[in-house]
FIKOLLUM-627394 format. One line per 10 residues: number of its first residue (from 1); for each residue x, y, z of C-alpha. Coordinates in steps of 0.1 Angstrom, whole numbers, plus 5000, padded with zeros to 4 digits. Last residue first. Layout:
BEGIN
NUM) X:Y:Z | ...
end
This chain:
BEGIN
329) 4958:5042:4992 | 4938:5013:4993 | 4909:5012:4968 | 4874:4990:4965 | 4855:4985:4937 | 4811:4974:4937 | 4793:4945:4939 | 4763:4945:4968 | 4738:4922:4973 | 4705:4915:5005
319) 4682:4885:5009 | 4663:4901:5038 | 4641:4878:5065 | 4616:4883:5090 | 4607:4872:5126 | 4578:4899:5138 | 4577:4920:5168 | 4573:4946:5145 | 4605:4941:5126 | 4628:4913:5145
309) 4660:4901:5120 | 4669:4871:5097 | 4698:4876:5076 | 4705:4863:5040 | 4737:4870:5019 | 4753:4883:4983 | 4784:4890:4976 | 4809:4914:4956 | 4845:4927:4950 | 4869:4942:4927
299) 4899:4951:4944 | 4927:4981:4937 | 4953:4986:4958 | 4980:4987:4927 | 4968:4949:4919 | 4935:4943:4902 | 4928:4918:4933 | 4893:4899:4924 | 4876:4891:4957 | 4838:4867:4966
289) 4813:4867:4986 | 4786:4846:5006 | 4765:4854:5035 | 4748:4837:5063 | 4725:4847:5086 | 4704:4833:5111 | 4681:4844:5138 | 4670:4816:5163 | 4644:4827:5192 | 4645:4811:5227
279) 4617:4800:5250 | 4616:4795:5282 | 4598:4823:5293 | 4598:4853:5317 | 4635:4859:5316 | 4634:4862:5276 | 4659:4848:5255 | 4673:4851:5215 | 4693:4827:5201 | 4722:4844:5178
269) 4735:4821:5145 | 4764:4831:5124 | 4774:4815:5092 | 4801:4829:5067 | 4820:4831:5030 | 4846:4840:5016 | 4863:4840:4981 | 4897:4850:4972 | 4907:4856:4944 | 4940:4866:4925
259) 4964:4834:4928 | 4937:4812:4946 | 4923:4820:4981 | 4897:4808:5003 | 4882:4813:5030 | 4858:4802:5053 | 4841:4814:5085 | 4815:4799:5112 | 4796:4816:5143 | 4779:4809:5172
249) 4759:4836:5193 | 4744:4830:5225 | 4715:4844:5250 | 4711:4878:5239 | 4681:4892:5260 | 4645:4894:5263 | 4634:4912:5297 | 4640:4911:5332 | 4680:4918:5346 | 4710:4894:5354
239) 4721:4885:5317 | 4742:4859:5311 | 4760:4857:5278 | 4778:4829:5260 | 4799:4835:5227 | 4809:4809:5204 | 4832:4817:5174 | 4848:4797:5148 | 4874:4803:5118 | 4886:4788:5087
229) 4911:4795:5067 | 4924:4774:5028 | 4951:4786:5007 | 4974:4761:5031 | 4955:4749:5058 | 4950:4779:5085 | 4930:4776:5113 | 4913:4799:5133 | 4896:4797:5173 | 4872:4813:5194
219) 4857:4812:5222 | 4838:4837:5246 | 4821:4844:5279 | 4798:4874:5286 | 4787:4892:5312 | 4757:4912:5314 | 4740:4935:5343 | 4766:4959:5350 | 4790:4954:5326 | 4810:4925:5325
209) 4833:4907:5296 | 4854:4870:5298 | 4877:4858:5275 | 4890:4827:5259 | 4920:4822:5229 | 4925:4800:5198 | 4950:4797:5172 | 4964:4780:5142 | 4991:4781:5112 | 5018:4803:5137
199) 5009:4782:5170 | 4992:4814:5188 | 4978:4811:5219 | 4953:4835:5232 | 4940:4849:5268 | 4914:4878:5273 | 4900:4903:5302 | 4870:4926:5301 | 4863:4951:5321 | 4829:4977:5320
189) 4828:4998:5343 | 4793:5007:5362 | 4780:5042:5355 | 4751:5029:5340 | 4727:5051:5312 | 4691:5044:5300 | 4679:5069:5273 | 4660:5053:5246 | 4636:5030:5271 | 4625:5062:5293
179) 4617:5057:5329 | 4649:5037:5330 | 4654:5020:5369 | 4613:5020:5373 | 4605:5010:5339 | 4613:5009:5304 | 4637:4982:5288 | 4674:4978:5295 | 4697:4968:5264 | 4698:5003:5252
169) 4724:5017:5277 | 4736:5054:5270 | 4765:5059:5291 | 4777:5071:5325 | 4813:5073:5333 | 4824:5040:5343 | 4859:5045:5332 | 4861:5019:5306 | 4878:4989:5310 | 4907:4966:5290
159) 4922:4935:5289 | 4948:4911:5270 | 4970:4883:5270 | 4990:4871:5246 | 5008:4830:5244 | 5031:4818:5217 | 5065:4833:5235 | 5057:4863:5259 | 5029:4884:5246 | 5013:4916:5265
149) 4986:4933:5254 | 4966:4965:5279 | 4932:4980:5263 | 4918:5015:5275 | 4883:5027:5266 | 4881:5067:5265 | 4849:5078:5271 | 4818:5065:5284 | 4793:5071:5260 | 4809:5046:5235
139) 4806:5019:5258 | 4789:4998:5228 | 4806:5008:5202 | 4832:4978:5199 | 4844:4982:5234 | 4832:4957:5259 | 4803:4934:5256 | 4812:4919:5223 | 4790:4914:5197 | 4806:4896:5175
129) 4803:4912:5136 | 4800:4890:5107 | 4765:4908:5106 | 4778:4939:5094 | 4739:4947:5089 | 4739:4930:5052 | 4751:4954:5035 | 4782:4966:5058 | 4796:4937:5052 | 4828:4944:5042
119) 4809:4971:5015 | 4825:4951:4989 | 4811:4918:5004 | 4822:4893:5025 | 4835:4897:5066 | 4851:4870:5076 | 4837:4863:5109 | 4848:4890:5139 | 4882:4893:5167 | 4888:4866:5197
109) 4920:4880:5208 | 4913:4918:5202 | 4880:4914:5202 | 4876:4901:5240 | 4903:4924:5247 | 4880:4957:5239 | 4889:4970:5205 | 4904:5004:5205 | 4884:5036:5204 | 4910:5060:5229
99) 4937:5041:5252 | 4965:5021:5243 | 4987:5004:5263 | 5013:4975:5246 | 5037:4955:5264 | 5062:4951:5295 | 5095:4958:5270 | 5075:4987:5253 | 5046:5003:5236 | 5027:5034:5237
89) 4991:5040:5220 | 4966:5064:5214 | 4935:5057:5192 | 4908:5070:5171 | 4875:5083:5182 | 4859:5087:5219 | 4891:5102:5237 | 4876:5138:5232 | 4905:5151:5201 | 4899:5117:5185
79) 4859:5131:5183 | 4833:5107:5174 | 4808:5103:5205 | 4810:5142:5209 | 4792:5147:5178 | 4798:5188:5167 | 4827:5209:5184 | 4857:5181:5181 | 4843:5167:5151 | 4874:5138:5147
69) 4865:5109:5139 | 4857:5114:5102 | 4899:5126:5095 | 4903:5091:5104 | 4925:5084:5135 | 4961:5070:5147 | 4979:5075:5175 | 5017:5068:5181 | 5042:5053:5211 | 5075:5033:5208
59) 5100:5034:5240 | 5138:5028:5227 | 5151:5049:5259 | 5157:5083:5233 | 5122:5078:5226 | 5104:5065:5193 | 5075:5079:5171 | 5046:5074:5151 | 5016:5093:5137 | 4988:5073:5115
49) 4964:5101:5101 | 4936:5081:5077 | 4917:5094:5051 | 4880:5079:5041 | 4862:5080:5008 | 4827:5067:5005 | 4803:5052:4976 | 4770:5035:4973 | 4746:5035:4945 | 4710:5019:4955
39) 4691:4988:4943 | 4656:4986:4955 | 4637:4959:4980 | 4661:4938:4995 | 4689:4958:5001 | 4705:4954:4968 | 4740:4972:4968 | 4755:4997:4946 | 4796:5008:4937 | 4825:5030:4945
29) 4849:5025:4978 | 4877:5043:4989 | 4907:5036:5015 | 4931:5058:5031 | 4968:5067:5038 | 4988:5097:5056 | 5019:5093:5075 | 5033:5115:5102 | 5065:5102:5115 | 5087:5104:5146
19) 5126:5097:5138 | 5147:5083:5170 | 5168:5107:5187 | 5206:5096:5197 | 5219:5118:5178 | 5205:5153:5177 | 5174:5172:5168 | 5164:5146:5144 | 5126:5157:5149 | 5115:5165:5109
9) 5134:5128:5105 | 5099:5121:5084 | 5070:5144:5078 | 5038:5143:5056 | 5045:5105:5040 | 5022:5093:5011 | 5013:5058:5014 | 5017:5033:4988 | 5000:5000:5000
end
């Protein structure tokens, strides 16, 4: 990936200084999805800001944020200047801290299905996406999130918190503790805490999230077999609260890739629980896709999926396309 470089050695003061660096890249996409009902045109064009530097003692540190994160006077929730965008990061002999919008370390060792599509899944709901209890979005309202790795040999570990600064918390229905169902908030911190072992062609890791009234356990592992990956996910959550709730998730992944394609493809399956039943409800999806690489940062890329989803308190289903080129810069 070419990247275009704003300053380099600008801070060689005097021997002994490491260079810091200011690099610029992005990514751009051109092309129309099906959502189920009418085909639409869809296009973006992002620019990233990836800073890096050294200290005299060897100790590495950067940030990095898209110029859409930051709105320092306007949405709050995406601002790199207010902690809730983009990322901050220092690295050394005892590990890696960074603080900001990382993942949370259930993520971070666990990480999403194979995302298909040239909107990466964005078509069908992003529904290769985990959702993990800590981190990705949902503490957003609570400021910076903070994430801690260390490796030592074939084994990381990882975990990370919020502050427990109040936050919108959607999961909690209308009632005496959230008189209004849009609006809930919890000041209790979130935490989550991850292991993974990495044997170079294979790997799988555990974690375990809280916040407040959920928790969440989860497994994953990915193989890789020559031009051939595949990956699987199974998350567990409690819920200590009335209402429906996210019982599990499971989810399945393959890929495969053959001089310039690669095609991909996924499964993912969440049961649905309420406190006053029994009963569980299955939504499924499962998507299909495939990647031409035109070489230079250029892909051509499309796929088509099904998801199931609640609409009126109604089980439905979309089958959902997109095709379309994507660019690295």
């Amino acid at each position: 990936m070419k990247k275009v470089l704003f300053a380099t050695s600008a801070l060689v003061m005097s021997a002994g200084f490491a260079v810091a660096e200011v690099a610029v890249s992005g990514d751009a996409r051109m092309g129309m999805f099906y959502d189920g009902d009418d085909v639409q045109f869809s296009s973006r064009a992002r620019v990233l800001f990836t800073l890096t530097g050294e200290s005299d003692a060897g100790l590495s540190f950067g940030a990095s944020f898209r110029a859409d994160q930051e709105n320092y006077n306007g949405d709050t929730r995406r601002s790199a200047a207010r902690g809730s965008a983009g990322v901050v990061w220092v690295s050394g002999t005892y590990g890696k801290l960074s603080m900001g919008d990382p993942v949370g370390a259930a993520e971070a060792a666990i990480g999403d299905l194979y995302a298909v599509g040239y909107t990466d899944g964005t078509f069908v709901r992003d529904r290769e996406e985990i959702n993990f209890l800590v981190g990705d979005g949902n503490n957003k309202d609570q400021g910076p999130t903070i994430l801690y790795e260390y490796s030592i040999d074939n084994i990381s570990f990882f975990a990370s918190a919020t502050d427990g600064v109040d936050t919108s918390y959607g999961s909690l229905t209308e009632g005496d503790d959230c008189p209004d169902a849009l609006d809930c908030s919890s000041d209790k911190v979130a935490y989550s805490l991850a292991v993974k072992y990495d044997a170079g062609n294979w790997n799988a890791a555990l974690s375990y999230s809280d916040h407040d009234e959920y928790s969440e356990i989860g497994l994953g592992a990915e193989a890789t077999f020559d031009a051939f990956s595949v990956k699987g996910i199974y998350m567990d959550y409690d819920f200590d609260g009335t209402g429906e709730y996210l019982s599990n998730t499971i989810g399945l992944a393959g890929a495969y890739n053959v001089d310039a394609w690669t095609i991909k493809g996924f499964w993912r399956q969440d049961k649905l629980k309420t406190t006053v039943s029994s009963d569980s409800l299955k939504l499924d999806a499962f998507g299909i896709g495939a990647d031409y690489d035109l070489g230079g940062g250029a892909t051509l890329a499309g796929g088509i999926a099904n998801y199931d989803y609640i609409e009126g308190g109604v089980k439905t289903d979309d089958t959902v396309a997109d095709l379309g080129v994507k660019f690295k810069f």
